[in-house]
C-alpha positions as CSV (number, residue, x, y, z in Angstrom):
1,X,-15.8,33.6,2.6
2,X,-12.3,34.9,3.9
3,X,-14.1,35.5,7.4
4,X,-15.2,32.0,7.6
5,X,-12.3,30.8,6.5
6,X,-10.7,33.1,8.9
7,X,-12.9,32.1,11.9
8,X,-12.2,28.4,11.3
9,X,-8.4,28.3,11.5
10,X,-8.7,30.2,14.7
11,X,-11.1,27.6,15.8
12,X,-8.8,24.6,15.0
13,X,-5.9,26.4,16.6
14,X,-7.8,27.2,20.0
15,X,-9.1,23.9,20.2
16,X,-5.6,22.1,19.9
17,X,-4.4,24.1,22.8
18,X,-6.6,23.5,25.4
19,X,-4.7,22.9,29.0
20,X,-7.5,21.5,31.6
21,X,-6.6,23.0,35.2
22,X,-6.5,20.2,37.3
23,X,-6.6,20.7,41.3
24,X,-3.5,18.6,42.2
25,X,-4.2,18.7,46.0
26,X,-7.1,17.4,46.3
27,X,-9.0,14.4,45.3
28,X,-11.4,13.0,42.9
29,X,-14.5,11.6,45.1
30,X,-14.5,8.4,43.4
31,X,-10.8,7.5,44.8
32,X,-9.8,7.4,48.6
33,X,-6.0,8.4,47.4
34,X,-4.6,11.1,46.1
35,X,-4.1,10.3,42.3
36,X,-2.0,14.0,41.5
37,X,1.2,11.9,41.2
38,X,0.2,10.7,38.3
39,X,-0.9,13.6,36.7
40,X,1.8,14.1,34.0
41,X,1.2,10.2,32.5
42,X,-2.0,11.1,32.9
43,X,-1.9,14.1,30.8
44,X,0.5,13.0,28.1
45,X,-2.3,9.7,27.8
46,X,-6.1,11.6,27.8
47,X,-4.0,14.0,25.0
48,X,-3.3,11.6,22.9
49,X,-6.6,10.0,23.3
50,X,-8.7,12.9,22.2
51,X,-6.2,14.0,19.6
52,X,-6.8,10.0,18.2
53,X,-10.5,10.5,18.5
54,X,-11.2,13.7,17.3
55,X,-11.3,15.7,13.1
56,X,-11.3,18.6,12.3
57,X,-14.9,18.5,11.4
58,X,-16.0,16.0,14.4
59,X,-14.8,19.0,16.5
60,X,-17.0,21.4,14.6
61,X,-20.1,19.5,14.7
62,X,-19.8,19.1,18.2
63,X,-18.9,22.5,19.0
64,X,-22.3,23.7,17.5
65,X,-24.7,21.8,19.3
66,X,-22.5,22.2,22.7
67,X,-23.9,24.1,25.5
68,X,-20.7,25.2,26.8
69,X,-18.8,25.7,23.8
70,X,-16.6,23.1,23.9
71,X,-15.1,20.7,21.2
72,X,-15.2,17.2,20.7
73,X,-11.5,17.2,21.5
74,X,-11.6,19.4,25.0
75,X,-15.0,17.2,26.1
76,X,-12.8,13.9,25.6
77,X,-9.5,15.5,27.2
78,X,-11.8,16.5,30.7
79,X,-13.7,13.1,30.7
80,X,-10.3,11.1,30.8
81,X,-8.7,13.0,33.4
82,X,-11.7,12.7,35.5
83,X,-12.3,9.4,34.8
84,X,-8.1,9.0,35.8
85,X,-9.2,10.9,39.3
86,X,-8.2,14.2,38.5
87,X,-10.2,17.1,39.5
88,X,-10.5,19.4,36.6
89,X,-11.6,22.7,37.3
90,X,-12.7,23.8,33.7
């Protein structure tokens, strides 16, 4: 029980400090312009978005049945970024 207990926190704690890598000198096919100047709004916005729409639990759930291992949180944080034009590399 102290293992799984264990293995959650360090779960939680991972998945609060994912930082996408974002290729700031190109572009996004979807845009004609470069849209890297905005990448710190951009950033401070799809964070707050997935922290908003995201549990603890939510997280878990969707970290199980994920192919790549990714949470609920991390999946929401890539998608608005690329749907903002960004070109996020993981």
């Amino acid at each position: 029980m102290k293992k799984l207990l264990l293995i959650l926190i360090i779960f939680v704690l991972a998945s609060c400090t994912y930082k996408p890598v974002v290729d700031t000198a190109g572009r996004s096919g979807t845009f004609s312009e470069n849209k890297a100047h905005e990448i710190t709004n951009d950033i401070q916005h799809c964070k707050k978005l997935a922290k908003n729409n995201t549990s603890f639990f939510s997280n878990i759930v969707y970290w199980i049945g994920s192919v790549e291992a990714d949470t609920e949180y991390q999946s929401i944080y890539r998608k608005c970024l690329i749907n903002r034009g960004h070109s996020v590399l993981n």
